[in-house]
C-alpha positions in Angstrom: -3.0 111.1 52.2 -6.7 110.4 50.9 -8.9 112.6 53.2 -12.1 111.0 54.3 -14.4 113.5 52.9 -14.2 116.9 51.2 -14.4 120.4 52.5 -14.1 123.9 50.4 -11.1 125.6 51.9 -10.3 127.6 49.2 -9.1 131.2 49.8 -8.7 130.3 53.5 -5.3 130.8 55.2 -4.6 128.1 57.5 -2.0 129.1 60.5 -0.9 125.6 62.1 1.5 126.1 65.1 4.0 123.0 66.3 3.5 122.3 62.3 6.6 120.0 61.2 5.7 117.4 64.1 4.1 113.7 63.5 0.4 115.3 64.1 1.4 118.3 63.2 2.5 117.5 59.7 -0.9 115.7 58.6 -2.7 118.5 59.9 -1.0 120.6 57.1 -1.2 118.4 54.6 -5.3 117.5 55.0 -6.0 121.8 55.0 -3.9 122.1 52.3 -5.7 119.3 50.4 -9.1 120.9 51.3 -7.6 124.5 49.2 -6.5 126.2 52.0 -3.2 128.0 52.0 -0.9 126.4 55.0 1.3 128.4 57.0 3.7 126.3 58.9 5.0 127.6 62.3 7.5 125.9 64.5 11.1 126.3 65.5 13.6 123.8 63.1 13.7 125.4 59.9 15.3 122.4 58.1 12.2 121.0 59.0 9.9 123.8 58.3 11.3 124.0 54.5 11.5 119.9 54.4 7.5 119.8 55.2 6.9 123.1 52.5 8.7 121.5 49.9 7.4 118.3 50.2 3.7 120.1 49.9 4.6 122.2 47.6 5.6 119.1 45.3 2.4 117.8 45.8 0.5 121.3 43.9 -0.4 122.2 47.7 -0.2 125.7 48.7 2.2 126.4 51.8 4.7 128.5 53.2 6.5 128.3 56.8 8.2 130.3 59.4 10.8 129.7 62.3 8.9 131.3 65.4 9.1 130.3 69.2 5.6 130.3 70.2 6.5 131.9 73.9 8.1 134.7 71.7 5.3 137.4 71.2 7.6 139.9 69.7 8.4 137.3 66.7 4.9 136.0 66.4 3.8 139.9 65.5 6.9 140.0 63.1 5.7 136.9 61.2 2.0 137.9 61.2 2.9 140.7 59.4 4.5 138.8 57.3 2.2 136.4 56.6 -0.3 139.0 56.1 2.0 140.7 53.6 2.7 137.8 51.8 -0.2 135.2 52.3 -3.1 136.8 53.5 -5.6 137.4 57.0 -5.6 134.1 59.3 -8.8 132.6 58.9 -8.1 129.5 60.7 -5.8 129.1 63.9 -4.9 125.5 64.6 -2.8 125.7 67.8 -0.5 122.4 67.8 2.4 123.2 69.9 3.3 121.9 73.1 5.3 118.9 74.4 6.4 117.2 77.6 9.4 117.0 79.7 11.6 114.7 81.3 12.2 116.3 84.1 8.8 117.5 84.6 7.9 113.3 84.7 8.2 111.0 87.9 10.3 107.3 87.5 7.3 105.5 88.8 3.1 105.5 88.8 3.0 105.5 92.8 5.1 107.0 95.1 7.6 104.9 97.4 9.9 105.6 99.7 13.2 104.7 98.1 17.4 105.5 98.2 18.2 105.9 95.1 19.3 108.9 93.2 18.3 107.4 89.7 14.5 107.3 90.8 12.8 110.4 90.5 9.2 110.9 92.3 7.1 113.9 92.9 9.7 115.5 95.3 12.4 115.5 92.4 10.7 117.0 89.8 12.3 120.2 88.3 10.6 123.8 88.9 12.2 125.0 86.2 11.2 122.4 83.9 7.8 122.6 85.3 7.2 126.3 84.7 9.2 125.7 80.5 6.4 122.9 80.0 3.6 125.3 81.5 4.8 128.0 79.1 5.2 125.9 75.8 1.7 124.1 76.2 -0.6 127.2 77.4 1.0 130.2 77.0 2.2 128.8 73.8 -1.9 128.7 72.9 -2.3 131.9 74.4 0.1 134.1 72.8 -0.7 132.7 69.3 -3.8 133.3 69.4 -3.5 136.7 71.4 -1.4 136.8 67.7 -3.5 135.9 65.2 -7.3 135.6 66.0 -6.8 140.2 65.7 -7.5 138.7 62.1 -10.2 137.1 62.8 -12.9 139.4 64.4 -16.3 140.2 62.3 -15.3 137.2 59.5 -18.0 135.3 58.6 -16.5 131.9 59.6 -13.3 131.9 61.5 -12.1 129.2 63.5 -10.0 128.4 66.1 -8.7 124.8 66.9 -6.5 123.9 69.8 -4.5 120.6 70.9 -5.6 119.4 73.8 -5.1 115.6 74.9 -6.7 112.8 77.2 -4.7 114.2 79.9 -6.9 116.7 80.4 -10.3 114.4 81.2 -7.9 112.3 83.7 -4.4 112.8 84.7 -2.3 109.9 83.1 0.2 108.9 85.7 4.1 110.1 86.0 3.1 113.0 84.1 1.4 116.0 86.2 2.8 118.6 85.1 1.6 117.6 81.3 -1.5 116.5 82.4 -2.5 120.1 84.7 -1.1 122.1 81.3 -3.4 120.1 79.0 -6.4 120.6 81.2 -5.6 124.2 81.1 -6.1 123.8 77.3 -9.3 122.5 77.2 -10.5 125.1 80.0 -8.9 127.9 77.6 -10.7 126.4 74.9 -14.4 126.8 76.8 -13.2 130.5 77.8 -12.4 131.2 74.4 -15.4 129.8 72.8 -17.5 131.9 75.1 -15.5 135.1 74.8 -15.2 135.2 71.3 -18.7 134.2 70.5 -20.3 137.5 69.2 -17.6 138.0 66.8 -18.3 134.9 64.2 -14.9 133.1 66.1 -15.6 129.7 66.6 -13.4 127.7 69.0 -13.1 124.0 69.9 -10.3 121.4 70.3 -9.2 117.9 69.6 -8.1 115.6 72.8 -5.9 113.1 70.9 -6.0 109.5 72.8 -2.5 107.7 71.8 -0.4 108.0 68.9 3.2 107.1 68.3 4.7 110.8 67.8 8.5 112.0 68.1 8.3 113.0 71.3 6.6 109.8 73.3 8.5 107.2 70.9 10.7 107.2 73.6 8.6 106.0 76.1 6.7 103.8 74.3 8.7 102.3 72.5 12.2 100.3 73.3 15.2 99.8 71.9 15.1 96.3 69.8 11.2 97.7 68.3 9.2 96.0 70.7 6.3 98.0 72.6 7.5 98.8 76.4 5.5 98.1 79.2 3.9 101.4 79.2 2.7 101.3 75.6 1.2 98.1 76.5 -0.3 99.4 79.5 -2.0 101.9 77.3 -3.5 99.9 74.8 -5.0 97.4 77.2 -6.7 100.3 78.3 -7.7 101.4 74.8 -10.7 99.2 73.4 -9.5 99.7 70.2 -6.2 97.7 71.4 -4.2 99.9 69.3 -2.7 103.4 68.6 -4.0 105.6 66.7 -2.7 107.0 63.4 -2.1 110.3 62.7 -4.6 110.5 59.8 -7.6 109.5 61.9 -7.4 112.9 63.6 -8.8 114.3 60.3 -11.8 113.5 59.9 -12.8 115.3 63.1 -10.4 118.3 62.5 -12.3 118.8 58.4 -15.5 118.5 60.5 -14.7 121.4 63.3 -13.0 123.7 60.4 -16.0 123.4 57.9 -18.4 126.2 58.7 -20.9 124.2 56.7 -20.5 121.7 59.0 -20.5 122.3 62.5 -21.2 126.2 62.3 -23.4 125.6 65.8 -20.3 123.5 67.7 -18.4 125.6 70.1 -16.0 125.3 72.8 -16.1 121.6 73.0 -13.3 119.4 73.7 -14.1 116.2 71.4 -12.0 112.8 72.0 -10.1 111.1 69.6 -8.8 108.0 71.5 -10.3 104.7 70.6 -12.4 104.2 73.2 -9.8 104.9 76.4 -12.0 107.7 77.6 -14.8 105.2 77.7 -13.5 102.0 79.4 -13.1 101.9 83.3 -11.0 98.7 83.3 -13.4 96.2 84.0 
């Protein structure tokens, strides 16, 4: 990865949550590039020490932990650890979250239908529901209830979370994502606010589309070829593309350096290609 610019990160420690996926993975590698020592935090160890290695090979600094997010308990166990062995958090990047399939309807608009394969607004799982509500903002919440007791009185300590296009307008199929997401960005502006006298800055990045492990799936069908969703979105998207994972960088370098952007705070800034900006027509 060639970053777009240069930041001094040096003697920073770098907590990434949801670490080893698509996004989360280039995350890591561009703070590590900028001298910050990366700790990776998500579930799948194999994947965990695959992502460590691979930095590590590179001269990066990293080091990663298995930890469920929703698990408080662990997360104090492994920020003792980290403090042990790496050092205070000075920046929080809070990347984990997901979807579910059973939290998603078969179809845009509802119709009235016999068939037990479609699933519509009436089908959708509680329990799913209330996992997916957990993973995306409590999974910000407890992190950060975690971690940011590091932060208080440093001179330039910053908080990003994941927030997504969902959150400005509800994509369809997906309300349950969609109402978690805006929760995000609203935590975000709380955050930013409550935290403000205490040098903690906080913002978050609203990713527009990019092809990631969990919405290949949908997006993409068996034989390779885009499916009618995908293409839905990027006639939407004036860029007429997804993004790439890389080109949330140069916005994430921007919101960490305190050089930078030292006087943004609790914003919610778009990176999407232009979907937040067209109307259709």
């Amino acid at each position: 990865m060639k970053l777009p610019f240069h930041v001094n990160l040096e003697g920073k420690v770098a907590v990434v949550t949801g670490g080893s996926g698509v996004l989360g993975k280039t995350i890591c590698h561009a703070l590590a590039k900028s001298g910050a020592h990366v700790v990776v935090l998500a579930r799948d160890m194999e994947k965990i020490e695959s992502l460590v290695d691979e930095m590590k090979a590179d001269g990066l600094l990293a080091s990663g932990y298995s930890v469920d997010v929703l698990n408080k308990e662990r997360l104090k166990e492994v920020h003792d650890e980290i403090v042990s062995e790496v050092g205070r958090c000075d920046i929080l990047i809070n990347g984990a979250g997901g979807n579910h399939p059973d939290a998603t309807t078969s179809d845009e608009f509802y119709e009235k239908v016999e068939n037990e394969d479609v699933k519509t607004f009436f089908d959708l799982d509680d329990g799913a529901i209330d996992h997916l509500f957990k993973v995306n903002y409590l999974g910000t919440l407890l992190p950060t209830q975690v971690f940011a007791t590091d932060m208080i009185e440093k001179d330039d300590a910053v908080i990003i979370n994941i927030s997504s296009m969902n959150a400005f307008k509800p994509l369809t199929k997906i309300p349950a994502y969609s109402g978690a997401k805006a929760a995000i960005s609203n935590f975000t502006e709380w955050l930013a606010v409550y935290f403000s006298k205490v040098n903690i800055r906080v913002n978050a990045i609203a990713p527009g589309f990019f092809l990631t492990e969990q919405n290949k799936g949908l997006l993409i069908e068996g034989d390779g070829e885009y499916s009618e969703r995908a293409n839905k979105i990027i006639s939407q998207t004036p860029m007429s593309r997804f993004g790439e994972p890389e080109e949330l960088i140069g916005t994430l370098l921007w919101l960490v350096d305190h050089r930078a952007s030292s006087f943004v705070n609790g914003i919610v800034v778009p990176v999407d290609g232009g979907f937040s900006a067209y109307s259709g027509v």
